[in-house]
Biopython code that builds the backbone (N, CA, C, O; Angstrom):
import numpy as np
from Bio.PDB.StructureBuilder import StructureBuilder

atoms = [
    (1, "UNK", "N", (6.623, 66.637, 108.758)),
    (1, "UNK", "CA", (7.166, 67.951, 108.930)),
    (1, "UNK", "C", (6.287, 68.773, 109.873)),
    (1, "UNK", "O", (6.814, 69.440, 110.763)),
    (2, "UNK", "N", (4.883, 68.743, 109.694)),
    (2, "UNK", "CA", (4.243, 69.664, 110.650)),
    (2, "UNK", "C", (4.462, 69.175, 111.842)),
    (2, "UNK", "O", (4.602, 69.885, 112.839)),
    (3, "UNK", "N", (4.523, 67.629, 111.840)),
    (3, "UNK", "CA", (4.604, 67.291, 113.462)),
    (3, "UNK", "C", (5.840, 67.765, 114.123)),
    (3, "UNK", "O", (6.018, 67.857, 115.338)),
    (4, "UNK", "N", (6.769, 68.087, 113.065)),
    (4, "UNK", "CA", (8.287, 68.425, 113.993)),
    (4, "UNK", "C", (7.980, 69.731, 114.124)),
    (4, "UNK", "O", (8.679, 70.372, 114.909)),
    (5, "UNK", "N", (7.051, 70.329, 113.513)),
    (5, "UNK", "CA", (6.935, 71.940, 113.675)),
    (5, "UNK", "C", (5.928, 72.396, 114.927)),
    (5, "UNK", "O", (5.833, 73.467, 115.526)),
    (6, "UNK", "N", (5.145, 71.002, 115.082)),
    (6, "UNK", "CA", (3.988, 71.567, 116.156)),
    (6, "UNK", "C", (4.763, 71.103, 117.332)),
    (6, "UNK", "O", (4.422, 71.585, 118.413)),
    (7, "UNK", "N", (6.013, 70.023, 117.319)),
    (7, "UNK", "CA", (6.401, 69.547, 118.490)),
    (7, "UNK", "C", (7.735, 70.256, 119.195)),
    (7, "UNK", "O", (8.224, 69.832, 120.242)),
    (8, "UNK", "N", (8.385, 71.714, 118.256)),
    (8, "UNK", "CA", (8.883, 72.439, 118.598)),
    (8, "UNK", "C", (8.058, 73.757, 119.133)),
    (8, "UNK", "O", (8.538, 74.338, 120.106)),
    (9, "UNK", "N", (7.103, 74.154, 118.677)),
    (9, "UNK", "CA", (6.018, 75.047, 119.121)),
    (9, "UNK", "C", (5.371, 75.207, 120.413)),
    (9, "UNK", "O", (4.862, 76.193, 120.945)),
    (10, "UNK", "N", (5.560, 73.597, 120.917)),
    (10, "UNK", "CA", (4.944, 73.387, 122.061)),
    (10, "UNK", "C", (3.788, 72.544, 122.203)),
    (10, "UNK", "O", (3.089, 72.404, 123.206)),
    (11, "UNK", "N", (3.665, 71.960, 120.998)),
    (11, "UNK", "CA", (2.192, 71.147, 120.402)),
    (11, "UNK", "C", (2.321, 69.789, 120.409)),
    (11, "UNK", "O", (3.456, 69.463, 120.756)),
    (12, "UNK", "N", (1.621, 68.891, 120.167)),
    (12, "UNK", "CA", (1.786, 67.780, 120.137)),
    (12, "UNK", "C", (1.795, 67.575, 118.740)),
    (12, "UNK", "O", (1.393, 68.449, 117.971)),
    (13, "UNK", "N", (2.293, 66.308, 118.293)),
    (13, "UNK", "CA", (2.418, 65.774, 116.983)),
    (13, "UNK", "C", (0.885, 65.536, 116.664)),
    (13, "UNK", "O", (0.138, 66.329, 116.091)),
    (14, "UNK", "N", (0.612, 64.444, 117.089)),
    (14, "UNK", "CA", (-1.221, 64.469, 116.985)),
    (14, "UNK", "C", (-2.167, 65.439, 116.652)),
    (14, "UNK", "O", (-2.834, 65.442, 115.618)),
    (15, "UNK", "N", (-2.211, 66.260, 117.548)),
    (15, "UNK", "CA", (-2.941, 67.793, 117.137)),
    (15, "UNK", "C", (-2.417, 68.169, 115.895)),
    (15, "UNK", "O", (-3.257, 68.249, 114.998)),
    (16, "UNK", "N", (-1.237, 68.426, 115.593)),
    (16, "UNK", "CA", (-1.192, 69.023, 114.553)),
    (16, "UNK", "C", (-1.384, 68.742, 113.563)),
    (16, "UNK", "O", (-1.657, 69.701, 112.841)),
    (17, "UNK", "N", (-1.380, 67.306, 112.851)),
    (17, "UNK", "CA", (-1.840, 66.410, 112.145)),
    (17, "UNK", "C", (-3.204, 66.512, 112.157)),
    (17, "UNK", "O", (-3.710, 66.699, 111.050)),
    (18, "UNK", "N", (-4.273, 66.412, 113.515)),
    (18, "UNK", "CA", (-5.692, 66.344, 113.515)),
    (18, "UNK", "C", (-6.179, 67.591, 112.819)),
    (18, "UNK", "O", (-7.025, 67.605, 111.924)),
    (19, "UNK", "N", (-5.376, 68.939, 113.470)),
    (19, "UNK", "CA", (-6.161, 70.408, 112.990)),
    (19, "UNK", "C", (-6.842, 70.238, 112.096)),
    (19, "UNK", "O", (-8.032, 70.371, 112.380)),
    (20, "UNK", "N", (-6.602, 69.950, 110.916)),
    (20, "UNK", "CA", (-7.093, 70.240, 109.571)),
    (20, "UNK", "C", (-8.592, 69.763, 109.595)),
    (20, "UNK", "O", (-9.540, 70.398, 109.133)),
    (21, "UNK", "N", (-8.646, 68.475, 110.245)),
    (21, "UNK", "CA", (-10.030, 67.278, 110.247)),
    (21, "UNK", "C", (-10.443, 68.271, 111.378)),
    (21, "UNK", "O", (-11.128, 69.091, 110.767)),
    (22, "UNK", "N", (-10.407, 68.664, 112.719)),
    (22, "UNK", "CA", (-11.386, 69.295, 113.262)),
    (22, "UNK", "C", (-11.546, 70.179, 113.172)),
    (22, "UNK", "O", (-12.385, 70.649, 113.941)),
    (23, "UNK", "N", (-10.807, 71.215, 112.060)),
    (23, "UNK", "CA", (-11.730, 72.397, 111.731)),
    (23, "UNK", "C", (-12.960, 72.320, 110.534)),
    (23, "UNK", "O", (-13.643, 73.181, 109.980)),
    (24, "UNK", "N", (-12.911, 71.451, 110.475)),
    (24, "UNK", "CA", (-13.507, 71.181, 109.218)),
    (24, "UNK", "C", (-15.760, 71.573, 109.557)),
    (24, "UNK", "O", (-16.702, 72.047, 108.922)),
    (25, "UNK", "N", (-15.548, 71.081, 110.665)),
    (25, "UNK", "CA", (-17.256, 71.425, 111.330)),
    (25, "UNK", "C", (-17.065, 72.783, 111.759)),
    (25, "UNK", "O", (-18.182, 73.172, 112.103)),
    (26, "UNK", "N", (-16.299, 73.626, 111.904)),
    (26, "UNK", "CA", (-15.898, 74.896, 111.872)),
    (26, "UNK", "C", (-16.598, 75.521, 110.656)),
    (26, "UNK", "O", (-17.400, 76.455, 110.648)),
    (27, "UNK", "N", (-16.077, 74.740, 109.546)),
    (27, "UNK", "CA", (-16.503, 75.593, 108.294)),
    (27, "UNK", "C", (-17.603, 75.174, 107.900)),
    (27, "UNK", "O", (-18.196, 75.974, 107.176)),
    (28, "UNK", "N", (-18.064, 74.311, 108.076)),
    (28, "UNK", "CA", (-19.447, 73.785, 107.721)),
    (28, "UNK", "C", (-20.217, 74.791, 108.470)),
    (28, "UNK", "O", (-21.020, 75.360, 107.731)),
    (29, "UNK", "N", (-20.244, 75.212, 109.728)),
    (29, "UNK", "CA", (-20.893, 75.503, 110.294)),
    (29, "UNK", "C", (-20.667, 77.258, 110.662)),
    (29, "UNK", "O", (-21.064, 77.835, 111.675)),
    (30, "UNK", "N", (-20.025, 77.764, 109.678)),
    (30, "UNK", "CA", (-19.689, 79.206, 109.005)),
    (30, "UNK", "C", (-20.271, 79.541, 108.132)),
    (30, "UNK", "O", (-20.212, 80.737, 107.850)),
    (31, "UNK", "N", (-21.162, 78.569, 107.243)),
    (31, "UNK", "CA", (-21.920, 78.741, 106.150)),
    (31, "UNK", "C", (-23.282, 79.372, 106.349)),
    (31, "UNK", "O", (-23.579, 78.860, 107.428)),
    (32, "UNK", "N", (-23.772, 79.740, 106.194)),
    (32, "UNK", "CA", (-25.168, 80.412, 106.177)),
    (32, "UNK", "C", (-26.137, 78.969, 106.632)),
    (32, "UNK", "O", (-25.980, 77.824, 106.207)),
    (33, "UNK", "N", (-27.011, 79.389, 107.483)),
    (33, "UNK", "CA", (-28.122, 78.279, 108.032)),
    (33, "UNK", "C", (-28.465, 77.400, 106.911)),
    (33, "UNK", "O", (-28.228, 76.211, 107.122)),
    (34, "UNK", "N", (-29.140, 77.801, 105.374)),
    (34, "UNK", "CA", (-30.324, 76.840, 104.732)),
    (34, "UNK", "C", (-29.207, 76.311, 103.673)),
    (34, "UNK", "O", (-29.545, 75.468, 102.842)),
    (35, "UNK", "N", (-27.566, 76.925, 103.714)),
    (35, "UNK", "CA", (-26.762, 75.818, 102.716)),
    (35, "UNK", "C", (-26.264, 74.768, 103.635)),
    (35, "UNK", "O", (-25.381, 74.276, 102.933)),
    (36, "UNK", "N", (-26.256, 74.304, 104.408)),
    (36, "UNK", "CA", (-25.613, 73.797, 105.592)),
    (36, "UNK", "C", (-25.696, 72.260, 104.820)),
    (36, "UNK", "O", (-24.862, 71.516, 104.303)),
    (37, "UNK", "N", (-27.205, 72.214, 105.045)),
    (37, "UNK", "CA", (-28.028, 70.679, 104.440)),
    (37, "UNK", "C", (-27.350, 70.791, 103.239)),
    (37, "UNK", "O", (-26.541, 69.880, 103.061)),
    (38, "UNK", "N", (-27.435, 71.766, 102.198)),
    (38, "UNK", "CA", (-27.413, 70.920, 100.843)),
    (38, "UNK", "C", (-25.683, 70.713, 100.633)),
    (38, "UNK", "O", (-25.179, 69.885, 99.874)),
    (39, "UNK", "N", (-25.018, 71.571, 101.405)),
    (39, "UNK", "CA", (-23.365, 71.227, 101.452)),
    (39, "UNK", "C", (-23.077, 69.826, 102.219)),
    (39, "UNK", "O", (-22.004, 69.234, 102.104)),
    (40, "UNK", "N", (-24.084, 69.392, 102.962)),
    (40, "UNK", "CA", (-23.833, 68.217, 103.610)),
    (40, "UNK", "C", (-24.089, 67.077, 102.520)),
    (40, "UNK", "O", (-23.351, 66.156, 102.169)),
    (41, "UNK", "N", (-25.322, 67.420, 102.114)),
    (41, "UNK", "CA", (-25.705, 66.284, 100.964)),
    (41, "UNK", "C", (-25.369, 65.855, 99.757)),
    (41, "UNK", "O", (-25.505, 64.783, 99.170)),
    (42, "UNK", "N", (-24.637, 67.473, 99.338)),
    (42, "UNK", "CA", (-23.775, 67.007, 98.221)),
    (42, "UNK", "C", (-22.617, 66.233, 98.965)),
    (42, "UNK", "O", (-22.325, 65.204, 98.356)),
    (43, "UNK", "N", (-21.905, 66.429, 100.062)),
    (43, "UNK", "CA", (-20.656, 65.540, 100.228)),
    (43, "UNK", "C", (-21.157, 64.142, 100.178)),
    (43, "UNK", "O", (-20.683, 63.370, 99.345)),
    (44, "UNK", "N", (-22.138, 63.733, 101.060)),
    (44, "UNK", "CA", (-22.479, 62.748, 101.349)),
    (44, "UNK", "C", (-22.511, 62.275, 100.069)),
    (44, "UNK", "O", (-21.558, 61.623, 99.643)),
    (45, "UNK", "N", (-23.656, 62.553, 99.259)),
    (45, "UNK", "CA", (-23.864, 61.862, 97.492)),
    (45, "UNK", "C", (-22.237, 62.070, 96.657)),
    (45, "UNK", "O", (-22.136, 61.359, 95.657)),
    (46, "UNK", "N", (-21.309, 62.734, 96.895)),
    (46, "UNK", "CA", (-19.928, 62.293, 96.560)),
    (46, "UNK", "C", (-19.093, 61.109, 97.367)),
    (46, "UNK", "O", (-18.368, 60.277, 96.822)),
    (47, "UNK", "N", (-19.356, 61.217, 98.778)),
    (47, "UNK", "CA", (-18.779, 60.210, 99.241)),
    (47, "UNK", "C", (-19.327, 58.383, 98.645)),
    (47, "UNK", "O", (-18.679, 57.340, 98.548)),
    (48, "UNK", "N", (-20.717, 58.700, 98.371)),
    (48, "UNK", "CA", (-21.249, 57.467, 97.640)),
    (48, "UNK", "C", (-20.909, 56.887, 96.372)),
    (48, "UNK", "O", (-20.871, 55.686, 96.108)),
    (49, "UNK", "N", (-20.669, 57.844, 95.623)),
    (49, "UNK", "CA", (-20.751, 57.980, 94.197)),
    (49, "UNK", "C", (-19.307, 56.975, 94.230)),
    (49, "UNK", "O", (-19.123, 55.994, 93.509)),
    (50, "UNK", "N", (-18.598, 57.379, 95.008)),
    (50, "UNK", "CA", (-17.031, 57.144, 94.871)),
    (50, "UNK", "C", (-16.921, 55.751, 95.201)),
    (50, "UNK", "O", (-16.263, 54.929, 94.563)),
    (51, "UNK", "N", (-17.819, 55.461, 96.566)),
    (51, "UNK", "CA", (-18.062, 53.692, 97.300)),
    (51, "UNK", "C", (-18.590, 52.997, 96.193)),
    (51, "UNK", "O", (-18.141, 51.853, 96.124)),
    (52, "UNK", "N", (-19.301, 53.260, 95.403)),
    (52, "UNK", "CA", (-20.000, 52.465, 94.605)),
    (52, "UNK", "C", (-18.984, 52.890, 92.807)),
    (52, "UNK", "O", (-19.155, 52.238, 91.776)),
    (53, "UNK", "N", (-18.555, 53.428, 92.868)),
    (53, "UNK", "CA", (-17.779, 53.190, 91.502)),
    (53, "UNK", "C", (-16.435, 52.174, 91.905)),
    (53, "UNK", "O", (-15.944, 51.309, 91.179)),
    (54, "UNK", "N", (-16.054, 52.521, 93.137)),
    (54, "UNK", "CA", (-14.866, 51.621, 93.502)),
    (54, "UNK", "C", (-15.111, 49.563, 93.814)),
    (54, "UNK", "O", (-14.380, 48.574, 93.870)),
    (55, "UNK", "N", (-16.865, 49.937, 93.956)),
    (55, "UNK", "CA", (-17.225, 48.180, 94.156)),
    (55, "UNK", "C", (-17.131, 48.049, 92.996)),
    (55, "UNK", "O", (-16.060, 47.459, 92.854)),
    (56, "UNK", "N", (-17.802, 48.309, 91.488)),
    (56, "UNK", "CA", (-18.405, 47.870, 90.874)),
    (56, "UNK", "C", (-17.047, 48.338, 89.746)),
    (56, "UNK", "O", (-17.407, 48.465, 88.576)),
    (57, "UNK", "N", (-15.792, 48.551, 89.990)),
    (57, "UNK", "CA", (-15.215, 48.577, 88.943)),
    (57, "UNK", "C", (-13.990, 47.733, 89.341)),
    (57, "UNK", "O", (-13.347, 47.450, 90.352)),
    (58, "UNK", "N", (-14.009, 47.359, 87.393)),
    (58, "UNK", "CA", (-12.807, 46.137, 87.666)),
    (58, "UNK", "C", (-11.682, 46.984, 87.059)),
    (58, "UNK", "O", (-12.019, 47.876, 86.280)),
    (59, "UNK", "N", (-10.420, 46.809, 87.323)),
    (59, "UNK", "CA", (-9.389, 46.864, 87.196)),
    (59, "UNK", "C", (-8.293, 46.191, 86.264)),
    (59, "UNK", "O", (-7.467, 45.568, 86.931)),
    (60, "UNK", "N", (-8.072, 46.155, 84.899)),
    (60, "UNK", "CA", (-7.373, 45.303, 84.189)),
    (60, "UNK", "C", (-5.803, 45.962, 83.843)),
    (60, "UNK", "O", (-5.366, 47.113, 83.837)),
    (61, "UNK", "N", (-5.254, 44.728, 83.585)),
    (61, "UNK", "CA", (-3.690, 45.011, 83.066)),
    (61, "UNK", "C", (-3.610, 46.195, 81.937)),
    (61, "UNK", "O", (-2.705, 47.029, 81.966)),
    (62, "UNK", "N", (-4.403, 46.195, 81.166)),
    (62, "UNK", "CA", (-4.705, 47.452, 80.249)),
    (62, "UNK", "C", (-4.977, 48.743, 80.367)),
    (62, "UNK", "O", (-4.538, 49.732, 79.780)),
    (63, "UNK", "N", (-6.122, 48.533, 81.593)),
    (63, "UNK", "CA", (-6.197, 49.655, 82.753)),
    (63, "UNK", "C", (-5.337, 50.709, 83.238)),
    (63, "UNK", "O", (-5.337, 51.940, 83.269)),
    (64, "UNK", "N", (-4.471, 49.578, 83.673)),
    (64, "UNK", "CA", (-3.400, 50.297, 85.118)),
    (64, "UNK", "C", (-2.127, 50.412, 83.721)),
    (64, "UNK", "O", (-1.584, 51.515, 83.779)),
    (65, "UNK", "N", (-1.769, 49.844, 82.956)),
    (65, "UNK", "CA", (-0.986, 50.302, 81.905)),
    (65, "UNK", "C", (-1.514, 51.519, 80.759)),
    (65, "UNK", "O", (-0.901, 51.956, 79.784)),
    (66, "UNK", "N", (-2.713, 51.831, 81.210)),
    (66, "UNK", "CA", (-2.879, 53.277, 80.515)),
    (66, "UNK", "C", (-2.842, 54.303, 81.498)),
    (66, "UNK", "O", (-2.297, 55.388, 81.290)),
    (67, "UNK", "N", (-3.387, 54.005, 82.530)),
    (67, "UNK", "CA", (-2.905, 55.083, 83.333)),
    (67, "UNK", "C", (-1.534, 55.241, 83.872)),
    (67, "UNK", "O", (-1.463, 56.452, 84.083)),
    (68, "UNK", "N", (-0.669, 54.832, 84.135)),
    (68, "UNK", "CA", (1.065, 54.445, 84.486)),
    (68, "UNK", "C", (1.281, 55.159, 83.478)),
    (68, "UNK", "O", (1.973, 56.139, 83.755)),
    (69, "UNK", "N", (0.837, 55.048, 81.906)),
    (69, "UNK", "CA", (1.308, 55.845, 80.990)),
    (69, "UNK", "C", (1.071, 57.113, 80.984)),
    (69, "UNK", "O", (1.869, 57.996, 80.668)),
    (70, "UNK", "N", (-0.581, 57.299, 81.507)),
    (70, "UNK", "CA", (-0.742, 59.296, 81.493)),
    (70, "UNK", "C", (-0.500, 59.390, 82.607)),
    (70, "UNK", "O", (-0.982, 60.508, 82.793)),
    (71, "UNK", "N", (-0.110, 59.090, 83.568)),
    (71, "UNK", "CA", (1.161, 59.539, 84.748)),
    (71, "UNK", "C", (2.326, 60.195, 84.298)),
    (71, "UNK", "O", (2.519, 61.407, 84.387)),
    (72, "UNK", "N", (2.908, 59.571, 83.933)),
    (72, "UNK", "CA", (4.177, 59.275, 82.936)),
    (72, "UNK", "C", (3.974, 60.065, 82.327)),
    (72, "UNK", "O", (5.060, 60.171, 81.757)),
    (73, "UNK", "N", (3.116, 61.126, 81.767)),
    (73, "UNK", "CA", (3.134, 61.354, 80.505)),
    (73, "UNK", "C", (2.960, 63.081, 81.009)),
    (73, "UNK", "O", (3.432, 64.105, 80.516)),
    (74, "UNK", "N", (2.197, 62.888, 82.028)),
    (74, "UNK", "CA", (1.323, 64.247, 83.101)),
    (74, "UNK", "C", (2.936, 64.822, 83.684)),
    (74, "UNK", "O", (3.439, 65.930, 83.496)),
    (75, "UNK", "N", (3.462, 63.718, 84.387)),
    (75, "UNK", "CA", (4.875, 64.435, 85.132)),
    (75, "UNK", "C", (5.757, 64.687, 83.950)),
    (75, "UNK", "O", (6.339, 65.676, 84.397)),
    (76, "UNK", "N", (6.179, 64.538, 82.984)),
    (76, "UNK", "CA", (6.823, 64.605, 81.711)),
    (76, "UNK", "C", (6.272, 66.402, 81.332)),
    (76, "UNK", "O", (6.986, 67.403, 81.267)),
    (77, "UNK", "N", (5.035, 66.302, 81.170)),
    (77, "UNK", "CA", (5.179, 67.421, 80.671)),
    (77, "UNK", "C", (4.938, 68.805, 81.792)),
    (77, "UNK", "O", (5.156, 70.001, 81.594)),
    (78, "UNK", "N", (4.396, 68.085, 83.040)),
    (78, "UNK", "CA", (5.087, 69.312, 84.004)),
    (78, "UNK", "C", (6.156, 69.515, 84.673)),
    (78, "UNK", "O", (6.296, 70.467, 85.440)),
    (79, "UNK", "N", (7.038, 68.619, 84.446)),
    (79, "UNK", "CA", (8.788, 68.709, 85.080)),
    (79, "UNK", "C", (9.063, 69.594, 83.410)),
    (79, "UNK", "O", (9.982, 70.393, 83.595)),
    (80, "UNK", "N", (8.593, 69.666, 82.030)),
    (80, "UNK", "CA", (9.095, 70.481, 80.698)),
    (80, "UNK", "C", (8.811, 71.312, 80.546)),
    (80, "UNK", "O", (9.301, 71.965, 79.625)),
    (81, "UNK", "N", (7.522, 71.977, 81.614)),
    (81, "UNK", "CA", (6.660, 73.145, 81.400)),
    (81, "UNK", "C", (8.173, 74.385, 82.814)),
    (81, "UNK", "O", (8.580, 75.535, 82.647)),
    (82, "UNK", "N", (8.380, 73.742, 83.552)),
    (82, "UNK", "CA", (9.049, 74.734, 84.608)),
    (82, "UNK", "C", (10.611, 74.722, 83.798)),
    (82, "UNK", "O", (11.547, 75.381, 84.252)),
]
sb = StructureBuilder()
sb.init_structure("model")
sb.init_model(0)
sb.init_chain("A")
sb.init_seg("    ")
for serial, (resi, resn, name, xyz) in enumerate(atoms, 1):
    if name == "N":
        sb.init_residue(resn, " ", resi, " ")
    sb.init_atom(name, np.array(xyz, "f"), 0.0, 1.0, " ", f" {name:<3s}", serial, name[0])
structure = sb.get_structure()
């Protein structure tokens, strides 16, 4: 949808899709000088946290059938809540 919106605008499909990712050193770099580092380092130590729970975890039929269920269970009660 944005791409049909940036490619009636006068934009390219690409760009408009990219915006989001290159503003992103925009805002990093809106932050005050001495949080800069520790906003970097917390991403970084999240981006890890995530590589290394995704090697080191296994995945079982029991697993993915409990979660399918609190899926199931999450959209159930917010399609009952509106």
């Amino acid at each position: 949808m944005a791409a049909i919106e940036a490619n009636q605008a006068g934009g390219t499909g690409t760009t408009a899709l990219l915006r989001p990712l290159l503003s992103l050193p925009r805002g990093l770099m809106s932050l005050p000088r001495g949080a800069r580092p520790f906003v970097a380092a917390v991403t970084v130590l999240y981006l890890a946290a995530i590589v290394v729970g995704v090697l080191t975890t296994r995945v079982t039929a029991a697993d993915a059938n409990a979660f399918a269920s609190l899926v199931c269970a999450a959209l159930l009660s917010i399609e009952g809540s509106l």
